[in-house]
N, C-alpha and C positions, 0 to 999 in steps of 0.2 A: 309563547309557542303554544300553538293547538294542539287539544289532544291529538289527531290525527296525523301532525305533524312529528308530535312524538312517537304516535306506533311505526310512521311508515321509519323513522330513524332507529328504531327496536329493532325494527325487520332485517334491516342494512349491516346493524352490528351483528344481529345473529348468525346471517351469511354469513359476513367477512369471520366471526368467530367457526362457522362450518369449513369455510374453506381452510383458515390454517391450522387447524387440528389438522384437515386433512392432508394439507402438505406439510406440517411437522411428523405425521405417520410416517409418510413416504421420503424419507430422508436418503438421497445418495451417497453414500461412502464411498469417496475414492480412493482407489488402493491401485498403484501399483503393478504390474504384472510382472516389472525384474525380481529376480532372485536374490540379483548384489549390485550395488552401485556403482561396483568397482570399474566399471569399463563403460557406462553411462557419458555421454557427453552431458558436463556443468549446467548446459544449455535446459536437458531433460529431467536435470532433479531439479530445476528452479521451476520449471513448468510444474510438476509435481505441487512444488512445494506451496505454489502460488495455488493451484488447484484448492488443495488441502485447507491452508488461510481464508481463501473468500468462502468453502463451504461454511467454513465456524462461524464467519463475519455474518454469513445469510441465516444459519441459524439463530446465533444470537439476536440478529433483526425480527427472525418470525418472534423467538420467547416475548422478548421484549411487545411488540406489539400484541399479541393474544392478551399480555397482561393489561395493557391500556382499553383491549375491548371487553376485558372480564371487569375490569374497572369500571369502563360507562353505563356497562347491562347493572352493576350493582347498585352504580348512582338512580339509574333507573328504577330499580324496584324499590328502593328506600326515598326516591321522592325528591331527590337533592340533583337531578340531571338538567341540565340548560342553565342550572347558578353555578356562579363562579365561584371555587371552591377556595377562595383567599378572603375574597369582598362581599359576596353575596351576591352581587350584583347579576340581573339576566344576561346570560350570552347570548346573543345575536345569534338566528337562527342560521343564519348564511354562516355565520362560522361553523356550528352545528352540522349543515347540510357539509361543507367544506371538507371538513376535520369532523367524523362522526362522536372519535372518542375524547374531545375536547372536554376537560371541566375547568379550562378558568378562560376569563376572560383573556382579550388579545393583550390588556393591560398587564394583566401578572401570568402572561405565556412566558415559558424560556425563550428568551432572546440572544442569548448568550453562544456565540460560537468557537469552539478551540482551536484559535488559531495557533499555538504558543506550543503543544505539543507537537515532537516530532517523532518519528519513529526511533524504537527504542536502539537500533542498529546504528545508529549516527554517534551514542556513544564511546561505540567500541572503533569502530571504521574510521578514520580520518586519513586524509590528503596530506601529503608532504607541504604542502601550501600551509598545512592549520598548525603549526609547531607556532609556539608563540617564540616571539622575537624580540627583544630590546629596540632594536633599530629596523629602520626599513632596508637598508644597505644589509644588515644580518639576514634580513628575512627573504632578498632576494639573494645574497651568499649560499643561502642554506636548499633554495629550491635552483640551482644553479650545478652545485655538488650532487645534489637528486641523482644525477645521470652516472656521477662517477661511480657513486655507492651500489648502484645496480652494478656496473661493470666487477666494482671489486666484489660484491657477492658472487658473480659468475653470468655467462650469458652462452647461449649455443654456438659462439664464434668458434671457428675450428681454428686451426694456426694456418691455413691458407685465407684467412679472412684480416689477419695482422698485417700489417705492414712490418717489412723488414727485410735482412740482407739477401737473401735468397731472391725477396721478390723483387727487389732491384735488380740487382743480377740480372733474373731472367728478361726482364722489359729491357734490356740493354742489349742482351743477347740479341732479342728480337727484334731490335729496331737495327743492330749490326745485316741480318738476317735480310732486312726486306733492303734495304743499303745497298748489297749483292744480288739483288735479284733486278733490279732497276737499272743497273749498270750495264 
């Protein structure tokens, strides 16, 4: 790498270090404008809540990154900037030019992706489906009763929503009813 090639890569961190100072300054706090949640539709504090998470998630992302370009400006002044910080070995300028705050080779880059974690909410949450089972015939017994177990908890059925003697009754009346009137 030339020297020139190394200033004009100096110049590029020191922006991108300009610019997220400056938008770590001006950080958006979202807040809210209810009083109480209490009469909020589910729909509105999830919006919220979602809001709230990805501002942290984009914070997080500026810290993190400021720190990798405070890293490369150091490698820089100490002289160790374009080797690769495991092997020694020069990093290829197109990676450089690519990835400003790179210090190692593409050899010993994190390659590594997590796929394996899930959100932490999946511990606690689960499907009447996820109940472990002995048997498959249990495990379909048991997502089959799902519906009764709702029922015997309770449901919004009023008693004109039941089947029963009353409502026999009346469909008899009423087919008595149109009987007489067709005659």
């Amino acid at each position: 790498m030339t020297d020139e090639q190394q200033k004009n890569l100096k110049q590029e961190l020191e922006a991108q270090l300009k610019s997220l100072e400056e938008r770590m300054e001006h950080t958006e706090e979202f807040e809210t404008s209810e009083l109480s949640n209490y009469d909020n539709h589910p729909g509105d504090n999830a919006t919220d809540l979602y809001d709230q998470e990805r501002g942290m998630a984009m914070e997080q992302f500026k810290e993190e990154e400021h720190e990798d370009v405070l890293a490369a400006l150091k490698a820089i002044e100490d002289g160790t900037y374009g080797k690769c910080a495991v092997c020694g070995k020069d990093i290829p300028y197109e990676r450089l030019e690519a990835i400003p705050t790179a210090l190692t080779c593409i050899d010993h880059a994190d390659h590594s992706l997590d796929l394996e974690s899930r959100p932490s909410e999946e511990d606690v949450i689960g499907s009447s489906t996820d109940r472990p089972a002995k048997t498959e015939d249990s495990r379909i017994r048991d997502y089959d009763n799902s519906f009764e177990d709702v029922e015997n908890f309770g449901s919004s059925d009023g008693p004109q929503d039941q089947p029963g003697e009353d409502q026999e009754d009346f469909y008899k009346d009423d087919e008595a009813e149109e009987d007489e009137q067709f005659k």
